[in-house]
N, CA, C and O atoms as a Maestro MAE file, in Angstrom:
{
 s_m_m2io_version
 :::
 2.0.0
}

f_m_ct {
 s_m_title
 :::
 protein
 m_atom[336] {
  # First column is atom index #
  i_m_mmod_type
  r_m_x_coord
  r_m_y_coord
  r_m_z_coord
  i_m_residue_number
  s_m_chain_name
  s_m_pdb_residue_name
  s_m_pdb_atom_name
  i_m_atomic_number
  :::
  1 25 2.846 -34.017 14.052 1 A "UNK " " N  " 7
  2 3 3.638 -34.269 12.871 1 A "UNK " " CA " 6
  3 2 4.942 -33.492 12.972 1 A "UNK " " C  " 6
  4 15 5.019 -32.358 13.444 1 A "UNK " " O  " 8
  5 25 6.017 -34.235 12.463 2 A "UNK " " N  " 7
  6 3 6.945 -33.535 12.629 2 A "UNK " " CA " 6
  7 2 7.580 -33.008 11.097 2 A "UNK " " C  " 6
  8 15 7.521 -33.594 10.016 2 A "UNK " " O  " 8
  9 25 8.336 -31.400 11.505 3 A "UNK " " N  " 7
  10 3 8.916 -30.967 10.057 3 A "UNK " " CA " 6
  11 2 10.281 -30.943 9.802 3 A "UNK " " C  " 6
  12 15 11.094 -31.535 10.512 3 A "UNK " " O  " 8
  13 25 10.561 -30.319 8.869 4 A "UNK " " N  " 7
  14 3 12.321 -30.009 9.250 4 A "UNK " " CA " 6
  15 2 12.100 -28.390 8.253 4 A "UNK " " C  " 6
  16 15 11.575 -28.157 7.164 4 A "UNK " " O  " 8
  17 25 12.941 -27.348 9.498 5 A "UNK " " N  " 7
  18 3 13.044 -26.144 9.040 5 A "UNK " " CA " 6
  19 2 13.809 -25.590 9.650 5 A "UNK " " C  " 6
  20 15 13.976 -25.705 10.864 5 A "UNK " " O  " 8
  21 25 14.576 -24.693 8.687 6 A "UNK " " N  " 7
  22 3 16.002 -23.970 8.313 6 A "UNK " " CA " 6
  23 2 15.655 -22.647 9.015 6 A "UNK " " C  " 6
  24 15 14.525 -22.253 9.302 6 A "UNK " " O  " 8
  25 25 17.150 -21.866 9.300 7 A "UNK " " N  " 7
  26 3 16.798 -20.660 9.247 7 A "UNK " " CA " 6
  27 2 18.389 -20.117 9.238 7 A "UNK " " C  " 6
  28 15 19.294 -20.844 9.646 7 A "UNK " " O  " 8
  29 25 18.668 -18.562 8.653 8 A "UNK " " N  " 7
  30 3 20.076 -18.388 8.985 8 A "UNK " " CA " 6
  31 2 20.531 -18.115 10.328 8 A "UNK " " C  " 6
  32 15 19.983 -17.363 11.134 8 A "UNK " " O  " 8
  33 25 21.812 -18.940 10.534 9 A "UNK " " N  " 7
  34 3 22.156 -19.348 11.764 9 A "UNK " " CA " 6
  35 2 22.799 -17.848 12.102 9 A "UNK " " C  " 6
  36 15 23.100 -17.079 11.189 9 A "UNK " " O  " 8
  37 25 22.958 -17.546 13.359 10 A "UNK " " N  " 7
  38 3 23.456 -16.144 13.904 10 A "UNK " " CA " 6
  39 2 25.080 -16.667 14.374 10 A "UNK " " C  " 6
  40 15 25.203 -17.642 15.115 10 A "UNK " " O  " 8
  41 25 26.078 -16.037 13.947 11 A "UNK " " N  " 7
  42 3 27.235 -16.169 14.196 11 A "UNK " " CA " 6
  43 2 27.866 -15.164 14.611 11 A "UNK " " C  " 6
  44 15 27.503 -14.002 14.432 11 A "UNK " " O  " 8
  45 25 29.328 -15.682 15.474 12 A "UNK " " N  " 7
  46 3 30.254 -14.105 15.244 12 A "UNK " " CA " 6
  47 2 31.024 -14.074 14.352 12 A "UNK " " C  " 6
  48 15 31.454 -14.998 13.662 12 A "UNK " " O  " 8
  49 25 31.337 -12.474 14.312 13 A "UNK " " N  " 7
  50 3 31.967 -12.382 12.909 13 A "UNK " " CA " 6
  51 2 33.384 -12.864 12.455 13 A "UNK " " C  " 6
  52 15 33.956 -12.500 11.428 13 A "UNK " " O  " 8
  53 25 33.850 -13.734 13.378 14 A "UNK " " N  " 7
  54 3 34.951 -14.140 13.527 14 A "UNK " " CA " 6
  55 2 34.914 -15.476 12.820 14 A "UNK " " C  " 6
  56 15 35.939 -16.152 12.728 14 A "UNK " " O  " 8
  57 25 33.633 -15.914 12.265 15 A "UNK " " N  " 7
  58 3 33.578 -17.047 11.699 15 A "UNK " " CA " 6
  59 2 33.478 -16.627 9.909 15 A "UNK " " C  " 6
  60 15 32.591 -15.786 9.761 15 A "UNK " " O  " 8
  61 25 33.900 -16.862 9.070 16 A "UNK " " N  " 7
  62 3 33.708 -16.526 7.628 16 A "UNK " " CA " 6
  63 2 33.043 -17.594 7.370 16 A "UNK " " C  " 6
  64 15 33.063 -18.675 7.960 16 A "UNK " " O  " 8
  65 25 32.277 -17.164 6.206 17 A "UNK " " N  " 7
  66 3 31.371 -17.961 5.632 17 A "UNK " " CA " 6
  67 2 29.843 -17.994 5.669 17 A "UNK " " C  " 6
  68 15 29.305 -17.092 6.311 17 A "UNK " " O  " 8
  69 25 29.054 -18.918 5.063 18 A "UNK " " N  " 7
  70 3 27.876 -19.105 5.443 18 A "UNK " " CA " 6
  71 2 27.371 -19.873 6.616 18 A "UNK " " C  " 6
  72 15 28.180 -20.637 7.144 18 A "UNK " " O  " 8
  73 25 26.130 -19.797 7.128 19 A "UNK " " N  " 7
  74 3 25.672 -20.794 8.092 19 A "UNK " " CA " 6
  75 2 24.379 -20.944 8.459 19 A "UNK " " C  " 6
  76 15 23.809 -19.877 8.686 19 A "UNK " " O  " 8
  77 25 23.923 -21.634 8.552 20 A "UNK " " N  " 7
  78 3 22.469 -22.241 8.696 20 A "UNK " " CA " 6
  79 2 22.187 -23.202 9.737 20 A "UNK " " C  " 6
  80 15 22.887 -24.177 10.009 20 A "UNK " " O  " 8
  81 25 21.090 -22.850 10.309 21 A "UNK " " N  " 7
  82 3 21.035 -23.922 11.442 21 A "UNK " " CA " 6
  83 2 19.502 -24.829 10.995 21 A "UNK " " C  " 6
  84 15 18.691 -24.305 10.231 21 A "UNK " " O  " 8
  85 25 19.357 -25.704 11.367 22 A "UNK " " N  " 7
  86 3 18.732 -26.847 11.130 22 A "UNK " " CA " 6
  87 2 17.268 -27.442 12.115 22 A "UNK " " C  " 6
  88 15 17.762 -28.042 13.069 22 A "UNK " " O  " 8
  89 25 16.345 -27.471 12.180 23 A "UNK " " N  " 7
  90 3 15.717 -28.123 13.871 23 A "UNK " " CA " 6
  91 2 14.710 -28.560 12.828 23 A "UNK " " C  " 6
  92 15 14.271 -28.301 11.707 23 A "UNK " " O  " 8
  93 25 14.577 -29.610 14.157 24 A "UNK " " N  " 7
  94 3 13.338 -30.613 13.710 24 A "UNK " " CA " 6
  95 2 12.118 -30.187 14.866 24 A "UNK " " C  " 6
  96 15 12.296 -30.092 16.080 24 A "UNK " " O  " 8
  97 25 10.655 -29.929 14.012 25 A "UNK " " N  " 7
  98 3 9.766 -29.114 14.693 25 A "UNK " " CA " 6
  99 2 8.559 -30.097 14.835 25 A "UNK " " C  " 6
  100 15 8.258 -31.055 14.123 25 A "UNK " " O  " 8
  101 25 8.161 -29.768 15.567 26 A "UNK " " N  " 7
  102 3 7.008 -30.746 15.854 26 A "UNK " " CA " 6
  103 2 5.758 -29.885 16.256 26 A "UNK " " C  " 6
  104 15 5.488 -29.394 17.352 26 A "UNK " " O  " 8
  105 25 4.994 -29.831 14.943 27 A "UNK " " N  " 7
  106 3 3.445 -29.082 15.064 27 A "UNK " " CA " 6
  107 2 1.880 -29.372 14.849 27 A "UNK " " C  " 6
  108 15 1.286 -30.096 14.051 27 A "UNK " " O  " 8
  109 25 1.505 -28.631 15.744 28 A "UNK " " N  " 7
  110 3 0.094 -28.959 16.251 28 A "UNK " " CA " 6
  111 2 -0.509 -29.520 14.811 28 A "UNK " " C  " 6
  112 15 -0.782 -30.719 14.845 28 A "UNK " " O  " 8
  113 25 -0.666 -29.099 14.024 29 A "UNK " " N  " 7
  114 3 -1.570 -29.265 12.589 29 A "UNK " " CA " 6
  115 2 -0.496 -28.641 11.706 29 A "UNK " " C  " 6
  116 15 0.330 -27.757 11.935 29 A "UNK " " O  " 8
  117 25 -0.803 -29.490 10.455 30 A "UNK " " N  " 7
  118 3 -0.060 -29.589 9.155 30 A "UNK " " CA " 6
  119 2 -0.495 -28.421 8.238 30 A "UNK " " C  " 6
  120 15 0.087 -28.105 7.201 30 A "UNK " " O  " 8
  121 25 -1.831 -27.691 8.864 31 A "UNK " " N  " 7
  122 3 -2.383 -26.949 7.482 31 A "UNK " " CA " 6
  123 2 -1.810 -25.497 8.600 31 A "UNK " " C  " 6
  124 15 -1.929 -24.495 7.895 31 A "UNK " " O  " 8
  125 25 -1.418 -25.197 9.617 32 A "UNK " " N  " 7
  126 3 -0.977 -24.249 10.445 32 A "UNK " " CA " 6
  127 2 0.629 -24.036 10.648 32 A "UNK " " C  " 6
  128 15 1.141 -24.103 11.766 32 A "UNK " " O  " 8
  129 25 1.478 -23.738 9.292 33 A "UNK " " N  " 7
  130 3 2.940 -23.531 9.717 33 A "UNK " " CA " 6
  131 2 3.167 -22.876 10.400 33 A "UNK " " C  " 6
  132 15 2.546 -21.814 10.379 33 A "UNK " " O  " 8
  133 25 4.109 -23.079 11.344 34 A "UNK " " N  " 7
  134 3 4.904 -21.867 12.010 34 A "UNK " " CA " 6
  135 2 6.135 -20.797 10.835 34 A "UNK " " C  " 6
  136 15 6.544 -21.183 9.740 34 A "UNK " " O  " 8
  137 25 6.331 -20.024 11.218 35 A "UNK " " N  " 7
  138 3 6.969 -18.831 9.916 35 A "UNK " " CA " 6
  139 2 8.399 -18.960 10.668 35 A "UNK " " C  " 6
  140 15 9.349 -18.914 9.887 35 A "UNK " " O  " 8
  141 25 8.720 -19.108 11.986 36 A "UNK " " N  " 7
  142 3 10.169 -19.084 12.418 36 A "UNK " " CA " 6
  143 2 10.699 -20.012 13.886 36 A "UNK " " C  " 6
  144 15 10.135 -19.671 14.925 36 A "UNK " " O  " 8
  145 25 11.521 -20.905 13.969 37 A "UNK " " N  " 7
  146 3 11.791 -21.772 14.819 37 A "UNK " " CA " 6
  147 2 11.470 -20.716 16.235 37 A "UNK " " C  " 6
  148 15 12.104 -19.682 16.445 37 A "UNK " " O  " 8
  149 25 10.665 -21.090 16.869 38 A "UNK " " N  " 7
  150 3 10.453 -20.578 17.960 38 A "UNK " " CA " 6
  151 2 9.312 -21.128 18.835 38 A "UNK " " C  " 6
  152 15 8.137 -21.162 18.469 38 A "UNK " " O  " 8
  153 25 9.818 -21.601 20.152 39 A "UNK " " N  " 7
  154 3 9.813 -22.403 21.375 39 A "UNK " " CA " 6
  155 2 8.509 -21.825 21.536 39 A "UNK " " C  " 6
  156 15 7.614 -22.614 21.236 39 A "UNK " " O  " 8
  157 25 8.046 -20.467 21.993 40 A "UNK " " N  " 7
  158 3 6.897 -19.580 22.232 40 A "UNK " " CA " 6
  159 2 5.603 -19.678 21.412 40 A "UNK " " C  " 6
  160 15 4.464 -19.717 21.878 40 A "UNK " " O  " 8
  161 25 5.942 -19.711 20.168 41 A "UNK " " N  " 7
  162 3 4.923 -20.316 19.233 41 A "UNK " " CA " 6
  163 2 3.926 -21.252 19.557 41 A "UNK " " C  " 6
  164 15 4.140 -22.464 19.525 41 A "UNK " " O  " 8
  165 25 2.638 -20.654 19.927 42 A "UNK " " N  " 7
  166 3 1.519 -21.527 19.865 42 A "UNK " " CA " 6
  167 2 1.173 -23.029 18.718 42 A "UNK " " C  " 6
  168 15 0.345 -23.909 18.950 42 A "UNK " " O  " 8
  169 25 1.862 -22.958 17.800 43 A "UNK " " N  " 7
  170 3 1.557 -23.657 16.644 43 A "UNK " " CA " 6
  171 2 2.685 -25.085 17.215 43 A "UNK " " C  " 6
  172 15 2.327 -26.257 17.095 43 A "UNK " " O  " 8
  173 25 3.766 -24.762 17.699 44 A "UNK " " N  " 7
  174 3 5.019 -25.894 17.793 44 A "UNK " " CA " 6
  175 2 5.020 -25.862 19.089 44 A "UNK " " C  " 6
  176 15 4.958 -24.922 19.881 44 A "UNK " " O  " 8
  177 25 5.130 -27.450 19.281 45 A "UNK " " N  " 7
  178 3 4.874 -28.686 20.319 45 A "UNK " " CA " 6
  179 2 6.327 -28.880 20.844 45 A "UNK " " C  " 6
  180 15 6.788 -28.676 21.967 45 A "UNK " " O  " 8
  181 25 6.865 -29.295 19.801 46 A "UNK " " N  " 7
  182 3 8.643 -29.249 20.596 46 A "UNK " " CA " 6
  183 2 9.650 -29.224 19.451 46 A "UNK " " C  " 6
  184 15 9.482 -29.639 18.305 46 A "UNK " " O  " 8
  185 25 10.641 -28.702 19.943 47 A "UNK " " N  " 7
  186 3 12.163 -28.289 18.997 47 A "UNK " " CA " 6
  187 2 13.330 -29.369 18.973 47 A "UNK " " C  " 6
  188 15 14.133 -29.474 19.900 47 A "UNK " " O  " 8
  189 25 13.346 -29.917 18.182 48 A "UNK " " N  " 7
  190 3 15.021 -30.506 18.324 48 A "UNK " " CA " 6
  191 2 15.726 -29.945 17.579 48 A "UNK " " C  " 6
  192 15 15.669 -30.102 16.360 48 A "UNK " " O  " 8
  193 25 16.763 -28.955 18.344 49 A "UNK " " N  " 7
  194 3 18.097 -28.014 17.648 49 A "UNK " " CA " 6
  195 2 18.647 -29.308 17.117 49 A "UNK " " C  " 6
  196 15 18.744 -30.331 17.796 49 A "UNK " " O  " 8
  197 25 19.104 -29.159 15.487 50 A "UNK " " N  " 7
  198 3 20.482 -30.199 14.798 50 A "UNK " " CA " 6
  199 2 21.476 -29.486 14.945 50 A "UNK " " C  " 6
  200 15 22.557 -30.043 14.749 50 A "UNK " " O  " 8
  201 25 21.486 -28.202 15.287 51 A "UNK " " N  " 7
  202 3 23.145 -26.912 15.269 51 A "UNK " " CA " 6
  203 2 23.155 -26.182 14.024 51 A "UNK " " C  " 6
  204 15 22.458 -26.574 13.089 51 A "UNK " " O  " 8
  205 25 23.776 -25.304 13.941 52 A "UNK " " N  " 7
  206 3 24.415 -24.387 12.721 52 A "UNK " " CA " 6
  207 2 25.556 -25.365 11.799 52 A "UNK " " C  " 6
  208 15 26.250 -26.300 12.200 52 A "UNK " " O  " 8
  209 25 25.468 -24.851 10.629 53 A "UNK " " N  " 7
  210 3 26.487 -26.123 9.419 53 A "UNK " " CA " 6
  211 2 26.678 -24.826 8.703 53 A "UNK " " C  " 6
  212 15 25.996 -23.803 8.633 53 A "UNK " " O  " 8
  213 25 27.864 -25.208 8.174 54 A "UNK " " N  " 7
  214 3 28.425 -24.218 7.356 54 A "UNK " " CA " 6
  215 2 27.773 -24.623 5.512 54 A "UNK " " C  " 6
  216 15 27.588 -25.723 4.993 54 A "UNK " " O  " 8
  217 25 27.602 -23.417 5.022 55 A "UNK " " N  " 7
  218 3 26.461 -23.399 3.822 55 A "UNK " " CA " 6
  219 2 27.431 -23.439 2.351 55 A "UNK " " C  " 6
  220 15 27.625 -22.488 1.594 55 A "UNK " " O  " 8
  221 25 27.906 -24.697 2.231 56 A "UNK " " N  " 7
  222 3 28.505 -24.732 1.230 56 A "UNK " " CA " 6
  223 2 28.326 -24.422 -0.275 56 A "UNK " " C  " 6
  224 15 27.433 -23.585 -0.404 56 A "UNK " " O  " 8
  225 25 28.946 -24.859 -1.650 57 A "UNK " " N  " 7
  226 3 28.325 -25.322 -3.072 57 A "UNK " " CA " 6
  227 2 27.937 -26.532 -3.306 57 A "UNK " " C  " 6
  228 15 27.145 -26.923 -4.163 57 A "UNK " " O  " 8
  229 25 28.522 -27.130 -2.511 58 A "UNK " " N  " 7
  230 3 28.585 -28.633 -2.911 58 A "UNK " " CA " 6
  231 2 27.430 -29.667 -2.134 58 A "UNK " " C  " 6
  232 15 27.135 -29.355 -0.980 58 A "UNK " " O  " 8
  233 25 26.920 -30.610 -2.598 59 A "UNK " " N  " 7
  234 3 26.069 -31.355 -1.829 59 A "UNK " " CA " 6
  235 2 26.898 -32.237 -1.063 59 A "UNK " " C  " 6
  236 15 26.409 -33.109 -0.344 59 A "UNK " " O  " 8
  237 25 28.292 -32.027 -1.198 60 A "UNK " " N  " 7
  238 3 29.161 -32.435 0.132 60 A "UNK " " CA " 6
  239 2 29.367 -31.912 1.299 60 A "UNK " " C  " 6
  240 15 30.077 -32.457 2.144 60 A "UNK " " O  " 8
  241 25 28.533 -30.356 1.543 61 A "UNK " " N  " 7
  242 3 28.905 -29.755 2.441 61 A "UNK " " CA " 6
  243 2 28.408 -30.013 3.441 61 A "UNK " " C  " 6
  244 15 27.463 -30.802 3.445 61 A "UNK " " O  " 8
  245 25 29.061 -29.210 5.092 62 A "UNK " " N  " 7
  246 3 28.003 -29.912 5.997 62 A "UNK " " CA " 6
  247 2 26.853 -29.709 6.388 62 A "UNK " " C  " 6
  248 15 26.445 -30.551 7.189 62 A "UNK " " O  " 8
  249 25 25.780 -28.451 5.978 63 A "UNK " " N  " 7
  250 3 24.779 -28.197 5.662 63 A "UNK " " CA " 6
  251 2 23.665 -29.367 4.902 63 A "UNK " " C  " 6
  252 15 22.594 -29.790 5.337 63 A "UNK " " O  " 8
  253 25 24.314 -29.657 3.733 64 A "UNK " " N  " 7
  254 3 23.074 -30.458 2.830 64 A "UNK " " CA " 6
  255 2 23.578 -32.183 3.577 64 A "UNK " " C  " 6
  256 15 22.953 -33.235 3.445 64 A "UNK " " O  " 8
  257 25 24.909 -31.957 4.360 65 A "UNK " " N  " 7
  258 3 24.945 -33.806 4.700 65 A "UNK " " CA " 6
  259 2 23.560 -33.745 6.128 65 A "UNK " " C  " 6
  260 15 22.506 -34.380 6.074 65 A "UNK " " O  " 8
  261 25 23.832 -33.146 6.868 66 A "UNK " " N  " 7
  262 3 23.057 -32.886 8.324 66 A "UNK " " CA " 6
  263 2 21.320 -32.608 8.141 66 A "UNK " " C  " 6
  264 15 20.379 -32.909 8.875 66 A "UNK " " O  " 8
  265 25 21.401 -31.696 6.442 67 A "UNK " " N  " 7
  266 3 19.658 -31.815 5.928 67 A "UNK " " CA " 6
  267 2 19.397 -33.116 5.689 67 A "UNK " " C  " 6
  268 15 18.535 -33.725 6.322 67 A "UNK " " O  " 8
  269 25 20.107 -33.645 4.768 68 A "UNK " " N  " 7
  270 3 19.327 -34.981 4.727 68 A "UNK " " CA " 6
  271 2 19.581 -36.143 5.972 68 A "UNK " " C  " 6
  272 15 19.038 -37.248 5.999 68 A "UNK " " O  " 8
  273 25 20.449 -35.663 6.893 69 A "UNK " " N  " 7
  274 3 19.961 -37.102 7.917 69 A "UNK " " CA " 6
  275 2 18.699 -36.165 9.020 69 A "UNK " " C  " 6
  276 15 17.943 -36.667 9.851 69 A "UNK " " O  " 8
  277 25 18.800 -35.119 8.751 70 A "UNK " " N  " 7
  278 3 17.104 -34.270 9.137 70 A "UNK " " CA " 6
  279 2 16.176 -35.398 9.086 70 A "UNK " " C  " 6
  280 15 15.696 -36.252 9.832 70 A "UNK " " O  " 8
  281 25 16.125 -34.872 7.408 71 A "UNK " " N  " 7
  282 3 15.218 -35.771 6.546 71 A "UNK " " CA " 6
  283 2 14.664 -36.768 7.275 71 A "UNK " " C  " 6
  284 15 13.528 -36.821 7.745 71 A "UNK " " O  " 8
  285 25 15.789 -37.773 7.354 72 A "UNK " " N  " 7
  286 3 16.022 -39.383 7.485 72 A "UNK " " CA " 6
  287 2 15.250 -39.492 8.711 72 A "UNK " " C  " 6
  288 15 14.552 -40.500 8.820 72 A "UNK " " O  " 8
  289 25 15.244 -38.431 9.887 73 A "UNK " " N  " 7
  290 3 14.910 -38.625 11.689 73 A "UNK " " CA " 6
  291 2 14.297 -38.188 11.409 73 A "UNK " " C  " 6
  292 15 13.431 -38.897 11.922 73 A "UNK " " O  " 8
  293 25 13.383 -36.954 10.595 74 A "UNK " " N  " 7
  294 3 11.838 -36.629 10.471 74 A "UNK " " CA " 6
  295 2 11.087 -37.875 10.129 74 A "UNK " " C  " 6
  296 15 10.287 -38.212 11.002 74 A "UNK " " O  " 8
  297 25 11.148 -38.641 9.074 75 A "UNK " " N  " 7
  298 3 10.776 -39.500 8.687 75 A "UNK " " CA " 6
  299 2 10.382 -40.322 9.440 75 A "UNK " " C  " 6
  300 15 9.198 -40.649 9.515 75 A "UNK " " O  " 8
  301 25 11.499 -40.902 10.276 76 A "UNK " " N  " 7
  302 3 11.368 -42.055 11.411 76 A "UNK " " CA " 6
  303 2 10.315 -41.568 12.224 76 A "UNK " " C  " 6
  304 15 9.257 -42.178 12.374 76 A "UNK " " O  " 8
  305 25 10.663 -40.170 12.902 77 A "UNK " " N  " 7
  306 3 9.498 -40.173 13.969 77 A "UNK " " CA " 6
  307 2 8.261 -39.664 13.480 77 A "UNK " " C  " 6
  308 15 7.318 -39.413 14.230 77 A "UNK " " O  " 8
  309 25 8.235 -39.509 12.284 78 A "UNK " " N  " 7
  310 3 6.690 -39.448 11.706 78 A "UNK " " CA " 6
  311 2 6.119 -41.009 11.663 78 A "UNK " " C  " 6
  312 15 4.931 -41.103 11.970 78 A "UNK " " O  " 8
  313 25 6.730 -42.116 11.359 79 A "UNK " " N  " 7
  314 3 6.203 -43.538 10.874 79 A "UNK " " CA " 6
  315 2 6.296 -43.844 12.847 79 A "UNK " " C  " 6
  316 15 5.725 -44.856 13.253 79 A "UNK " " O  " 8
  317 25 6.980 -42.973 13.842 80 A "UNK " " N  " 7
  318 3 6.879 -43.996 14.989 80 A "UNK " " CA " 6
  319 2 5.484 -43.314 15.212 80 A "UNK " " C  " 6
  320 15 4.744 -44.148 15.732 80 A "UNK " " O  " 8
  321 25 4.769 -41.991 14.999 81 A "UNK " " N  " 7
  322 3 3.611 -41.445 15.165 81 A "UNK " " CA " 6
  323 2 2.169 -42.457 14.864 81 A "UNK " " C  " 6
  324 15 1.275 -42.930 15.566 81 A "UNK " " O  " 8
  325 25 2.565 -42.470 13.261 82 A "UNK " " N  " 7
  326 3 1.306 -43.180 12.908 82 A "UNK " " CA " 6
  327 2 1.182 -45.107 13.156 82 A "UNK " " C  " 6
  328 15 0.186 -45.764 12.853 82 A "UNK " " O  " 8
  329 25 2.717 -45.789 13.887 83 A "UNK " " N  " 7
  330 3 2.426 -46.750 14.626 83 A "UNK " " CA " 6
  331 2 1.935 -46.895 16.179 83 A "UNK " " C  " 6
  332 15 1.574 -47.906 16.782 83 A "UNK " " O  " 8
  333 25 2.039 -45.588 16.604 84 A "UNK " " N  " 7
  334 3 1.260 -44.981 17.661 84 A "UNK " " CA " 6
  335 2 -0.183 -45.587 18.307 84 A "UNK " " C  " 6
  336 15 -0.759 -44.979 19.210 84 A "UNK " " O  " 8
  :::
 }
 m_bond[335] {
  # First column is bond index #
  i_m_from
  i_m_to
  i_m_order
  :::
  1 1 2 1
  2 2 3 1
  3 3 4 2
  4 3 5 1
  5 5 6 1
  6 6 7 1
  7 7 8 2
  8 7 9 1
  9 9 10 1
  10 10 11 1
  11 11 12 2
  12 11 13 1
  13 13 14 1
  14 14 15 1
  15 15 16 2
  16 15 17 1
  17 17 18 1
  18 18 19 1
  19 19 20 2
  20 19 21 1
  21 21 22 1
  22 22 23 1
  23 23 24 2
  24 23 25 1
  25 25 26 1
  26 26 27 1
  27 27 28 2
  28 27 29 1
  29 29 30 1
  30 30 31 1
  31 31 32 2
  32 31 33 1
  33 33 34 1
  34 34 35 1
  35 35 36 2
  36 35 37 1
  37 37 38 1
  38 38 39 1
  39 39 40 2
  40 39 41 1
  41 41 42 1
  42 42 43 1
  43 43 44 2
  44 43 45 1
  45 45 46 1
  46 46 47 1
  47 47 48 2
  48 47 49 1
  49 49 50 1
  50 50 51 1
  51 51 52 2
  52 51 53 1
  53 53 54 1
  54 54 55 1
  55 55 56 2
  56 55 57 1
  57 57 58 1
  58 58 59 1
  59 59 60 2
  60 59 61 1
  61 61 62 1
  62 62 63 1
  63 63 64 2
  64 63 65 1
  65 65 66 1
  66 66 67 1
  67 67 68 2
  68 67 69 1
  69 69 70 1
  70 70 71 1
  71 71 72 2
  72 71 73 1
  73 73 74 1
  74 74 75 1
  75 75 76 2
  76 75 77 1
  77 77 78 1
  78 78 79 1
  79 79 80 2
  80 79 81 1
  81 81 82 1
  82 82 83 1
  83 83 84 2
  84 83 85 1
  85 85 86 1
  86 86 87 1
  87 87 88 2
  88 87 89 1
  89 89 90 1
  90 90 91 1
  91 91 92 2
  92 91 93 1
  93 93 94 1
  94 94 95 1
  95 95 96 2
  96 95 97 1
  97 97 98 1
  98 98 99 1
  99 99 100 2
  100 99 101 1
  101 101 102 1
  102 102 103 1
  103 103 104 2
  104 103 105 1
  105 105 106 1
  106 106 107 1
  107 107 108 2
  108 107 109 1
  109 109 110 1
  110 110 111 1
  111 111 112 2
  112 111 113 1
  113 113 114 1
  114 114 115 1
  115 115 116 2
  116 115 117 1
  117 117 118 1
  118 118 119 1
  119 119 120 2
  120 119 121 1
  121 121 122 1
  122 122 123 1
  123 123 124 2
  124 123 125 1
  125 125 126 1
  126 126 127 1
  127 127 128 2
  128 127 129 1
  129 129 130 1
  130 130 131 1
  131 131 132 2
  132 131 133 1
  133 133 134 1
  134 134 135 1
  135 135 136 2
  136 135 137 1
  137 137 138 1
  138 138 139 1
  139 139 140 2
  140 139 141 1
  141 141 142 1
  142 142 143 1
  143 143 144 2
  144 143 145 1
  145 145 146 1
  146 146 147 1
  147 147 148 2
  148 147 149 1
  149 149 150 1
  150 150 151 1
  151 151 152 2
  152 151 153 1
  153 153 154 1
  154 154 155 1
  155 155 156 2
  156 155 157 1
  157 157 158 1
  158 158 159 1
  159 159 160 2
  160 159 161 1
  161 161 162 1
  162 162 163 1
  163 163 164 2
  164 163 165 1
  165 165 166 1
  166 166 167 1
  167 167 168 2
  168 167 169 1
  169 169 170 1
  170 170 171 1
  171 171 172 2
  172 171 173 1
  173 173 174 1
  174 174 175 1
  175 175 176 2
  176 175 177 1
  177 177 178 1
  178 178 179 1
  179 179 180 2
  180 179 181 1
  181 181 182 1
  182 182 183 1
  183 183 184 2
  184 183 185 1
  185 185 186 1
  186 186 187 1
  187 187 188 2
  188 187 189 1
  189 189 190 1
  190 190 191 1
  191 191 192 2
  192 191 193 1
  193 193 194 1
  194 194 195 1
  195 195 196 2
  196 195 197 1
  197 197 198 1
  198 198 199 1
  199 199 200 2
  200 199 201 1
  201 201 202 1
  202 202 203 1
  203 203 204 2
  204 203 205 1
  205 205 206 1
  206 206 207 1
  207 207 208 2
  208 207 209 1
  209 209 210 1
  210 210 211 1
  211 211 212 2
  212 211 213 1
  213 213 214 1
  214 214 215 1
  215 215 216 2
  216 215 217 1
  217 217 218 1
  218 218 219 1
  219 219 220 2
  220 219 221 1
  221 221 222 1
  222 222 223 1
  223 223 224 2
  224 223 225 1
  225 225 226 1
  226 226 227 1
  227 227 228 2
  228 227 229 1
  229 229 230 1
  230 230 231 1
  231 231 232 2
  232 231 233 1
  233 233 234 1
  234 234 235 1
  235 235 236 2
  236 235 237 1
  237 237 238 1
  238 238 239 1
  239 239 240 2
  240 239 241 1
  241 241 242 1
  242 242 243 1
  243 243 244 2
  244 243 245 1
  245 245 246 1
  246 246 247 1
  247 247 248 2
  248 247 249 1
  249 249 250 1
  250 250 251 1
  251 251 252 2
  252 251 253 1
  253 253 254 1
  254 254 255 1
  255 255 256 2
  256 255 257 1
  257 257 258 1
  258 258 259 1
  259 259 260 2
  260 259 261 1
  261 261 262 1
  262 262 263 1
  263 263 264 2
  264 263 265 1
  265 265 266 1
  266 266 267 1
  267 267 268 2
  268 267 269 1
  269 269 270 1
  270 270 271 1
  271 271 272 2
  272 271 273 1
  273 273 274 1
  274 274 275 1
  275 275 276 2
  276 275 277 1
  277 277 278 1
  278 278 279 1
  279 279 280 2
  280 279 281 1
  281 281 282 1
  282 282 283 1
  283 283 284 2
  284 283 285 1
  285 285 286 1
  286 286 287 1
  287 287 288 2
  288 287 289 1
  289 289 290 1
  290 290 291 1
  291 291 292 2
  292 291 293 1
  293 293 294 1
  294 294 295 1
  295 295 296 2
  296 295 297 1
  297 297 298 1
  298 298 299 1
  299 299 300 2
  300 299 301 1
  301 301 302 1
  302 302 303 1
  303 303 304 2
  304 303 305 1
  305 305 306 1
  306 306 307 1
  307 307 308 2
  308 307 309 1
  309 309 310 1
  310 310 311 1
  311 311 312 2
  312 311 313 1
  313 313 314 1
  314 314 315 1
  315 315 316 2
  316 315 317 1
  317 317 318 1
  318 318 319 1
  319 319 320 2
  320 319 321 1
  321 321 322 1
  322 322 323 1
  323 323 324 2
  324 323 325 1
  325 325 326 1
  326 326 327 1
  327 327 328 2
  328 327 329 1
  329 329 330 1
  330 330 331 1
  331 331 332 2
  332 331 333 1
  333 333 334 1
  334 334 335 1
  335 335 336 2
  :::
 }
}
C-alpha cells in the first residue's frame, strides 16, 4: 500500500522561508507506520522523492499544489495494486 508523508525539508540557509519535502512511501502493512522517510526502514518497500516545496499561507502555494497531486499518484497506484 502506498502513503504520502511529509517531513521538514533540510535546506541552506541561503534559502528564506519554509520547506517541506514530500515522498510517496510504499509499506509492508497498513497497521505498521514508519515514523520517518527512510530507505533503511524495515517497514518501507520503496520511496518516491516528490522534492522540497516552499511552505506557504495559501492553498496556492507550492507545497499544498505538489500535496495534492501526491494525493492524486497515491491514489492511482493504490487502485493499480488492488487491479493487480
Amino acid at each position: 500500500m502506498w502513503i504520502v508523508m511529509t517531513a521538514a525539508a533540510h535546506m541552506p540557509s541561503s534559502c528564506r522561508g519554509n520547506y517541506r519535502k514530500i515522498a510517496l512511501v510504499e509499506v509492508k502493512d497498513i497497521k505498521e507506520m514508519p515514523f520517518r522517510i527512510d530507505s533503511r526502514d524495515s517497514r518501507i518497500l520503496q520511496i518516491i522523492q516528490m522534492g522540497n516545496h516552499h511552505f506557504g499561507k495559501t492553498a496556492r502555494c507550492a507545497y499544498q499544489r505538489e500535496l495534492a497531486a501526491a494525493k492524486a499518484r497515491c491514489d492511482e497506484l493504490n487502485s493499480q495494486l488492488e487491479n493487480a
